[in-house]
KEKE-3310 file (N, C-alpha, C; in steps of 0.2 Angstrom, whole numbers, plus 5000, padded with zeros to 4 digits):
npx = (5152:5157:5149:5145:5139:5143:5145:5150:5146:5141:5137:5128:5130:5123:5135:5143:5161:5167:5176:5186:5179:5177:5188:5186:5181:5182:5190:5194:5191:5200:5203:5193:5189:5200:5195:5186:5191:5197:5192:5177:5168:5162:5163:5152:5147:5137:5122:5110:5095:5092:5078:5076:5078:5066:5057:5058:5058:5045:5039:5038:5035:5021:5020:5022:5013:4997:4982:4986:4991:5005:5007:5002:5014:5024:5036:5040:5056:5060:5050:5045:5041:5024:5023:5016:5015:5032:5034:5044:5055:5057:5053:5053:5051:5055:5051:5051:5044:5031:5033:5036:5048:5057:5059:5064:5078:5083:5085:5095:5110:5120:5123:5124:5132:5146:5141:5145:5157:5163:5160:5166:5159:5145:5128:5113:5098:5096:5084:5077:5075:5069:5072:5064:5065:5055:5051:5055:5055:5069:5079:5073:5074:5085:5096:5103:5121:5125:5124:5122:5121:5117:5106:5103:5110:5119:5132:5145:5147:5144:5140:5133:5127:5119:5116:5106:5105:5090:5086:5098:5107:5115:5123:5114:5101:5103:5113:5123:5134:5150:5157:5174:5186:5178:5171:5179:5181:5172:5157:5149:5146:5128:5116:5100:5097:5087:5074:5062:5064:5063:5076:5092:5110:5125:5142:5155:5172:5179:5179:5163:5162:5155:5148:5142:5131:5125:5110:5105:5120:5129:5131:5142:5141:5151:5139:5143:5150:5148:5136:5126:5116:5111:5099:5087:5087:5080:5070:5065:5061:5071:5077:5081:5084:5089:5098:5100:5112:5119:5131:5130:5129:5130:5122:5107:5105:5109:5102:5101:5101:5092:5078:5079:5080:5092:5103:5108:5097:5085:5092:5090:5076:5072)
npy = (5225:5237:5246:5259:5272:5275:5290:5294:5292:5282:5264:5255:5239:5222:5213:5220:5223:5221:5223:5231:5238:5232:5232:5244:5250:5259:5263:5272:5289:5300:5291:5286:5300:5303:5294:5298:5310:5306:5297:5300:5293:5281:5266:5265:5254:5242:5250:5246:5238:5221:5223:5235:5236:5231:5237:5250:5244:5240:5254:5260:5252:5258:5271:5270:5264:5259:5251:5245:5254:5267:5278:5295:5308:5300:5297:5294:5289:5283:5289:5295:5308:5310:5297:5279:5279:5268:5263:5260:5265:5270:5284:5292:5308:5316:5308:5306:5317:5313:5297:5287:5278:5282:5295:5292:5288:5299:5307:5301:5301:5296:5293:5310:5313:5305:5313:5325:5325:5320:5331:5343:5350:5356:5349:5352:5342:5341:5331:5317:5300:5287:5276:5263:5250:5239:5223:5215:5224:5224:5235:5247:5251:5256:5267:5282:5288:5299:5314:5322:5335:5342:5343:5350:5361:5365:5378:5380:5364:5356:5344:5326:5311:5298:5283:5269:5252:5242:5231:5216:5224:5223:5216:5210:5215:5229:5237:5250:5262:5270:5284:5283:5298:5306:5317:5328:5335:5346:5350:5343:5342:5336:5326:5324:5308:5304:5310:5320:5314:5310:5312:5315:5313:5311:5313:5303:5296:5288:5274:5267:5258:5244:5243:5233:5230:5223:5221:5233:5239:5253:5265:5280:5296:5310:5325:5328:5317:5306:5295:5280:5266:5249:5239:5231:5217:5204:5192:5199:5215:5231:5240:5255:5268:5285:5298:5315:5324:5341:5354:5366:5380:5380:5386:5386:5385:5399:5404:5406:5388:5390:5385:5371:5360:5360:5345:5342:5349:5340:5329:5332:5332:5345)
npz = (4976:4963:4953:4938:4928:4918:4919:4930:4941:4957:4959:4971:4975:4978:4983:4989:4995:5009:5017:5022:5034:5043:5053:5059:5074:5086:5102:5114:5117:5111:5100:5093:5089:5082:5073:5068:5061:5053:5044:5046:5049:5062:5072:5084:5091:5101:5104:5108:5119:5121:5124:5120:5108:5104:5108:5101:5089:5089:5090:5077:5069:5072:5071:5057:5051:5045:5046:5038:5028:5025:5035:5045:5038:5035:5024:5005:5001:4989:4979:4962:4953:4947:4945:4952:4968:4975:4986:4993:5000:5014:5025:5041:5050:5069:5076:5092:5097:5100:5105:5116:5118:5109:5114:5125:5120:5114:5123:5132:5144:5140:5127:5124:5132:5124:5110:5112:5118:5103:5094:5102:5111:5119:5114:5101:5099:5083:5077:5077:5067:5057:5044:5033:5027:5016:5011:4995:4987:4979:4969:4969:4983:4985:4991:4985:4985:4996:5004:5019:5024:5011:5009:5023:5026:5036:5046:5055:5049:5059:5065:5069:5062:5072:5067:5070:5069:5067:5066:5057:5049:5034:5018:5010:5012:5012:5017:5026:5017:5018:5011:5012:5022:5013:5021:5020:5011:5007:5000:4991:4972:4968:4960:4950:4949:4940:4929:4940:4954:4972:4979:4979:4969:4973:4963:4962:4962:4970:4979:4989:5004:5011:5026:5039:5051:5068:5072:5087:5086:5082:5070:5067:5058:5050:5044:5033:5027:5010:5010:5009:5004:4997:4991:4997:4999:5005:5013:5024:5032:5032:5045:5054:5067:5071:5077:5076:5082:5083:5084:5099:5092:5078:5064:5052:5036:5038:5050:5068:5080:5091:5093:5093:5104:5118:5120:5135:5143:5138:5145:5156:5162:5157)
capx = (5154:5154:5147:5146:5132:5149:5144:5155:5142:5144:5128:5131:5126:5122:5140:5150:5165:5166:5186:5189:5174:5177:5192:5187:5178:5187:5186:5195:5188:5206:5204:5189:5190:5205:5198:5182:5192:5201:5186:5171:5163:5162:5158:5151:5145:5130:5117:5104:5098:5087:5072:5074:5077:5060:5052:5060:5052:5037:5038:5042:5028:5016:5023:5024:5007:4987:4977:4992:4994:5008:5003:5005:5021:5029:5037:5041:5063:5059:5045:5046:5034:5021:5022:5012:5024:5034:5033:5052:5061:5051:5055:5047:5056:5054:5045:5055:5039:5026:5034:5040:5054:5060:5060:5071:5083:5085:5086:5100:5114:5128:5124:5126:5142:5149:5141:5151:5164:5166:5159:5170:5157:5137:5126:5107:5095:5092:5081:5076:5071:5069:5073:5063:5066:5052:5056:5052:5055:5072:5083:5069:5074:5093:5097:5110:5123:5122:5128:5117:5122:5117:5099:5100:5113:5122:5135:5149:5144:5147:5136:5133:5120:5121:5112:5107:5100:5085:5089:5104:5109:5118:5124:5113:5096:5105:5116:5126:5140:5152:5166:5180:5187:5173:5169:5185:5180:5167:5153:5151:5140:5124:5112:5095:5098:5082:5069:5057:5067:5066:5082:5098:5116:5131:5145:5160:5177:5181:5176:5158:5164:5150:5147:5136:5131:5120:5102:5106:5126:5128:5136:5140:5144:5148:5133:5145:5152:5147:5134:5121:5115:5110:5093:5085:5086:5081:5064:5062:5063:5078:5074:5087:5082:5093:5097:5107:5115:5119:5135:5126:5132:5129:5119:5106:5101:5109:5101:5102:5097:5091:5073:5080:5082:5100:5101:5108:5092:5083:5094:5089:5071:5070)
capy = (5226:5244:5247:5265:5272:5279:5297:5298:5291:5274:5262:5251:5234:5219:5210:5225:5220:5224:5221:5239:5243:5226:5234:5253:5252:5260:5262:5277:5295:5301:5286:5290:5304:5303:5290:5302:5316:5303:5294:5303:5288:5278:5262:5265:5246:5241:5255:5245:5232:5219:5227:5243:5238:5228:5245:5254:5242:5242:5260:5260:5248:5261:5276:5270:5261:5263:5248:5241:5261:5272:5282:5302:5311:5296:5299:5288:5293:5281:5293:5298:5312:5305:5288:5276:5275:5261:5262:5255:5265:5274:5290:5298:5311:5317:5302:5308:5319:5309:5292:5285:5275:5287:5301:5290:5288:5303:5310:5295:5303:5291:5296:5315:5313:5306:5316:5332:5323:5318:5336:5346:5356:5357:5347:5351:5337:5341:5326:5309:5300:5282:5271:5258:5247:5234:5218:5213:5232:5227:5239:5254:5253:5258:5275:5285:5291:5308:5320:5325:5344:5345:5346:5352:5367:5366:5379:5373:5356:5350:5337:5320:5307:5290:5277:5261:5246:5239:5223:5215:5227:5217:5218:5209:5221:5236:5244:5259:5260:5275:5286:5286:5303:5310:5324:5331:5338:5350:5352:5338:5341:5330:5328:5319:5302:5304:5317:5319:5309:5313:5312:5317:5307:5312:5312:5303:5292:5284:5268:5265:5255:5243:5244:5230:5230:5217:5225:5236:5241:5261:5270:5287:5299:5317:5326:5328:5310:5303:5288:5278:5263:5244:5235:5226:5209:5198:5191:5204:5224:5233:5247:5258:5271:5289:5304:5318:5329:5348:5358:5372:5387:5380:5390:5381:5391:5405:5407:5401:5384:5390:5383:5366:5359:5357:5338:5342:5350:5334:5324:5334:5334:5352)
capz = (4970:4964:4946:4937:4925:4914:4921:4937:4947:4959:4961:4977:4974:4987:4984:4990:4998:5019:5021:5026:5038:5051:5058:5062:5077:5092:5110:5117:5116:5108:5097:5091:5086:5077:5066:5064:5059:5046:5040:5044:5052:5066:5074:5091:5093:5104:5111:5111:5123:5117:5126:5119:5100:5105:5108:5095:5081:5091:5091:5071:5065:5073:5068:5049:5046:5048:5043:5032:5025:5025:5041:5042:5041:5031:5014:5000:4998:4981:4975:4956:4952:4942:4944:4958:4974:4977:4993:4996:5005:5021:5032:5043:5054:5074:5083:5100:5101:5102:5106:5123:5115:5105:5118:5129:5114:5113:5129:5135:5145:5138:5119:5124:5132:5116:5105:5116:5117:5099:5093:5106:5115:5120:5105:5100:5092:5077:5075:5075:5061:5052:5034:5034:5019:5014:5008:4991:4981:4974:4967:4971:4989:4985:4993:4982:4989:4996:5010:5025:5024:5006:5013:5032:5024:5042:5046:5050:5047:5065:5065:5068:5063:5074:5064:5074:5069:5073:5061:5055:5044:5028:5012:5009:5015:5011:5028:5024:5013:5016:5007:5018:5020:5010:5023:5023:5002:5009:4998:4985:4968:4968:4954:4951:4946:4934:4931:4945:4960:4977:4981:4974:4970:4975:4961:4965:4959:4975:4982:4993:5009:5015:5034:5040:5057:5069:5077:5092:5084:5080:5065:5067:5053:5049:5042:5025:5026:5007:5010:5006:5004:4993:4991:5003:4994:5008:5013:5027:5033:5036:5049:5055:5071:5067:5080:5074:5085:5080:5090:5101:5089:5070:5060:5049:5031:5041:5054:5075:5080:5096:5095:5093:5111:5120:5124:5143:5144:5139:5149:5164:5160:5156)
cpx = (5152:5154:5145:5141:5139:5149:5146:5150:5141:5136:5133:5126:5128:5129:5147:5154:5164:5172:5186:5184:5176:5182:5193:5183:5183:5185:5187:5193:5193:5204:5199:5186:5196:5202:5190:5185:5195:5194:5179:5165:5166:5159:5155:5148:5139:5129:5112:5103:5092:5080:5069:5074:5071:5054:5051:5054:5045:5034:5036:5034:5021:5016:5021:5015:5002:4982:4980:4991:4998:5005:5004:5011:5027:5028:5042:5048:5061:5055:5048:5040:5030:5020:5018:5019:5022:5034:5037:5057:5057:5053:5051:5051:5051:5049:5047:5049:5034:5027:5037:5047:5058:5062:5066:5077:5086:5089:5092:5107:5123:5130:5124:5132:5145:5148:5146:5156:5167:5166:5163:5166:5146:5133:5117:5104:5090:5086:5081:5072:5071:5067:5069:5061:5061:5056:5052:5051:5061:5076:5079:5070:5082:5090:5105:5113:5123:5125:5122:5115:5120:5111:5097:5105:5115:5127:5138:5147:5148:5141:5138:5124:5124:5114:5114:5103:5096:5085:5094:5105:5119:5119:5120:5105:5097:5108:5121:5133:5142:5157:5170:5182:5184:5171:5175:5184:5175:5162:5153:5143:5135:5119:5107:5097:5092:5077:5063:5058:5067:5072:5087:5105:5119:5136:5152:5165:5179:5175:5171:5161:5157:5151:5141:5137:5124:5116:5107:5115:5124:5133:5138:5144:5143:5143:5138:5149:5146:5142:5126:5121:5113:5104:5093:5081:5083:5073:5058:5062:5070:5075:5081:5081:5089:5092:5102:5106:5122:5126:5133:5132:5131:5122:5115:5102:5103:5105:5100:5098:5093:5083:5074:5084:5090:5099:5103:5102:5084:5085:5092:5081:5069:5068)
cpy = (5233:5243:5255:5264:5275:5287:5299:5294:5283:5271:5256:5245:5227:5212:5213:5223:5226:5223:5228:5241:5236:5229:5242:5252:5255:5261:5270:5284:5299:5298:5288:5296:5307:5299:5294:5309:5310:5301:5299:5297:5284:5272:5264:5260:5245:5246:5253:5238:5230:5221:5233:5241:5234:5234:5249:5249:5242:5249:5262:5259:5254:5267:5275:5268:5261:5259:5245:5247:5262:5277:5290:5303:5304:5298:5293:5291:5289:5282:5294:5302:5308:5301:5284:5275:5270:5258:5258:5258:5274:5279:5292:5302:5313:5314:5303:5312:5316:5301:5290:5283:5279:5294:5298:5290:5294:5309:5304:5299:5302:5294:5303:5317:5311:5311:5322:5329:5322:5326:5341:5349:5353:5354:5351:5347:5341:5338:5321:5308:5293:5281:5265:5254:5240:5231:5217:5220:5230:5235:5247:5254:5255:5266:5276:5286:5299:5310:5324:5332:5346:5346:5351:5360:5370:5370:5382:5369:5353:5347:5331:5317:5299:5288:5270:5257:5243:5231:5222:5219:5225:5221:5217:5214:5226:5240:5249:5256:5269:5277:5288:5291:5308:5316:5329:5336:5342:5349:5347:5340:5336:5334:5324:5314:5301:5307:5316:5314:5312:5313:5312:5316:5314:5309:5308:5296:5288:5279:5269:5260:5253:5243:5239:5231:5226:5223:5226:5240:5250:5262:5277:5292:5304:5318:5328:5324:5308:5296:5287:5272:5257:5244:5233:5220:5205:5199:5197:5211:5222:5240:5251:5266:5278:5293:5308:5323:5336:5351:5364:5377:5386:5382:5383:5386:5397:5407:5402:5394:5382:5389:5374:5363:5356:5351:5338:5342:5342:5329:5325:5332:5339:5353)
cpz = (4968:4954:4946:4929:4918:4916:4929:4944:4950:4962:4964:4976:4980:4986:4985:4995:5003:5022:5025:5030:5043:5054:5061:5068:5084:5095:5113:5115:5109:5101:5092:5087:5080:5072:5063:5060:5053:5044:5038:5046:5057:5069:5081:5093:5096:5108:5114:5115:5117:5116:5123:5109:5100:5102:5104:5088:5083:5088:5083:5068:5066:5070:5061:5047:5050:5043:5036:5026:5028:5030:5038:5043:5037:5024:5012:4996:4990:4976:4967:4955:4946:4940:4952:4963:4976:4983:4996:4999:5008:5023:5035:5051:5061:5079:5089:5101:5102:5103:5112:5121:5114:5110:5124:5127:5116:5118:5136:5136:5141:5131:5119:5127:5125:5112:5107:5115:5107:5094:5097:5110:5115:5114:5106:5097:5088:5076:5076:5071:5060:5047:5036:5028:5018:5012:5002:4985:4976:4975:4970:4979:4991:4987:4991:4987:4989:5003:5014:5025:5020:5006:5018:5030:5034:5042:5050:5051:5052:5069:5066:5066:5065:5072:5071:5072:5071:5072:5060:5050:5039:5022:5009:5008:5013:5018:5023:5021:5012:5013:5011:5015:5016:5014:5024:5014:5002:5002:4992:4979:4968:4961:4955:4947:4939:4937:4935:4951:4965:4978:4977:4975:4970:4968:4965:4962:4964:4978:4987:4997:5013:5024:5037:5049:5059:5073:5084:5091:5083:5076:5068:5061:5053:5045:5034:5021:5019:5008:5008:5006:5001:4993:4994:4997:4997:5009:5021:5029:5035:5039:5053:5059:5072:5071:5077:5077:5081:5087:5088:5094:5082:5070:5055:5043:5035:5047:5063:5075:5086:5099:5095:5101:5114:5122:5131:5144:5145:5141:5157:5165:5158:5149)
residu = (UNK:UNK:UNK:UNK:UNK:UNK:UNK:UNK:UNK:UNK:UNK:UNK:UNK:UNK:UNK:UNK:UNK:UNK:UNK:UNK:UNK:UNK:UNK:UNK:UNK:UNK:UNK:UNK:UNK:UNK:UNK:UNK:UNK:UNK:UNK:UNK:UNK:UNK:UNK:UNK:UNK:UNK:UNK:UNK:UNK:UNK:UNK:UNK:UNK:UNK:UNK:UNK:UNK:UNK:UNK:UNK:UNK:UNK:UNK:UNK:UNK:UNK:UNK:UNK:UNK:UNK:UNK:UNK:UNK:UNK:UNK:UNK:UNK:UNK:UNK:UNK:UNK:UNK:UNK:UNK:UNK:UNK:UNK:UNK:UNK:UNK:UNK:UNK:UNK:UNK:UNK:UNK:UNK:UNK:UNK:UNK:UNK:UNK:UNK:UNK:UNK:UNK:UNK:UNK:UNK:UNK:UNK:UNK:UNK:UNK:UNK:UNK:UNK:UNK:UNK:UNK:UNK:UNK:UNK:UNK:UNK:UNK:UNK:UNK:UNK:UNK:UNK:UNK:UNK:UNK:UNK:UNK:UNK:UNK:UNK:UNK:UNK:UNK:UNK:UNK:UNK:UNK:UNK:UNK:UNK:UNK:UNK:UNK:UNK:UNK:UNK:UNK:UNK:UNK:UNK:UNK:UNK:UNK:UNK:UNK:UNK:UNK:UNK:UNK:UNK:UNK:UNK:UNK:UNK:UNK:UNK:UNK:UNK:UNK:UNK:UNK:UNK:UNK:UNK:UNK:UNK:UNK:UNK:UNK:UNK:UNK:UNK:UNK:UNK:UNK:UNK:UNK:UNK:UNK:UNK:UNK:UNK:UNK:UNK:UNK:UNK:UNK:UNK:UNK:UNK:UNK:UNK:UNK:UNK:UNK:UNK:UNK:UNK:UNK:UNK:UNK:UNK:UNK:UNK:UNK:UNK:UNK:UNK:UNK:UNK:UNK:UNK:UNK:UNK:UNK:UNK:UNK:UNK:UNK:UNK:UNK:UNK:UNK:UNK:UNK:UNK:UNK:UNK:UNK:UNK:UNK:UNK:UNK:UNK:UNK:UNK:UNK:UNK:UNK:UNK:UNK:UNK:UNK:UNK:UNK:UNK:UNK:UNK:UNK:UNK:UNK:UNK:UNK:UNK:UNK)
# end
């Protein structure tokens, strides 16, 4: 269901209709990228095997916590300056350095053929990163929607970020809800949803389209694809495992992004 604050701006709530996301996933390279050049998103279906989204959440839990803390290097996207954090909706960006799991990820032959192919040319990783959405925060683990770029100021914004699930990602939990065709409107104004929020909403008059997807599935979306996501309603995490790939030649704030490693390279070893 999509509800509005009267100010232009759409709050994605956990009874969003999922009619229009069941039938976009395609197979063929061609196909594929036509329906990323029209949407701005994709399904690419199962990356992961059981084993590995095993390893992934193993990898995750260790990463995030320290004696039932917030480890280092995680941030709290549901921060408000000045107030006790909620501690509902987790990040914590480049585990591929220090994690075994996460370096195999990222260095997986199959996911840098598509990302070339779907991006036309040579990619760099940007990064990997994870959402990890407690259960039991409620509304405070909603992520506005917003635009990848409006952060990472990539140019031109030939990017991808492939989201994977490490959970059933639900409407229920909170999985991703995009704006079709939202990356084709270059540069969308965002504001702070209220004073002192990390994170900053995205304006917009057009429909939020849920995307649910089962553990081990992949999304993939331009870096200026509209999106965002619900509550985690249900009685346990939503976690979500995030690589984005960069084509070799985009500039980032102006300037090269040629200290960020080409994935050939770490598919060779190199």
């Amino acid at each position: 269901m999509r509800s509005s604050d009267g100010d232009g701006k759409v709050r994605m709530t956990a009874s969003h209709d999922t009619a229009d996301a069941t039938d976009r996933t395609v197979g063929s390279t061609s196909g594929e990228r036509a329906a990323f050049a029209r949407d701005g998103v994709v399904r690419w279906g199962r990356l992961l095997t059981p084993d590995q989204i095993d390893a992934l959440r193993s990898s995750v839990e260790r990463a995030f916590f320290r004696d039932g803390h917030p480890a280092d290097g995680v941030r709290d996207l549901s921060e408000r300056q000045g107030r006790p954090l909620d501690l509902a909706l987790l990040h914590k960006i480049n585990l591929w350095r220090t994690d075994e799991a996460c370096a195999a990820q990222v260095a997986r032959a199959d996911l840098a053929d598509r990302a070339e192919a779907l991006l036309g040319g040579p990619v760099r990783l940007y990064r990997d990163h994870v959402f990890y959405k407690p259960p039991g925060k409620g509304d405070r683990s909603r992520m506005v929607l917003h635009q990848d770029n409006r952060y990472w100021h990539l140019d031109p914004p030939e990017a991808i970020t492939v989201w994977m699930a490490l959970d059933d990602a639900t409407v229920e939990n909170g999985c991703v809800h995009y704006v079709l065709g939202s990356h084709r409107h270059g540069r969308v104004e965002h504001v702070r949803p209220e004073e002192g929020a990390v994170m900053i909403e995205a304006r917009t008059e057009q429909e939020p389209v849920a995307y649910p997807a089962p553990a081990g599935d992949a999304l993939v979306h331009s870096v200026n694809t509209l999106h965002g996501s619900g509550p985690n309603l249900s009685d346990g995490p939503r976690r979500a495992y995030v690589v984005v790939y960069v084509r070799d030649g985009v500039t980032m704030r102006g300037e090269p992004m040629t200290s960020f490693p080409l994935v050939g390279d770490l598919v060779r070893g190199g």
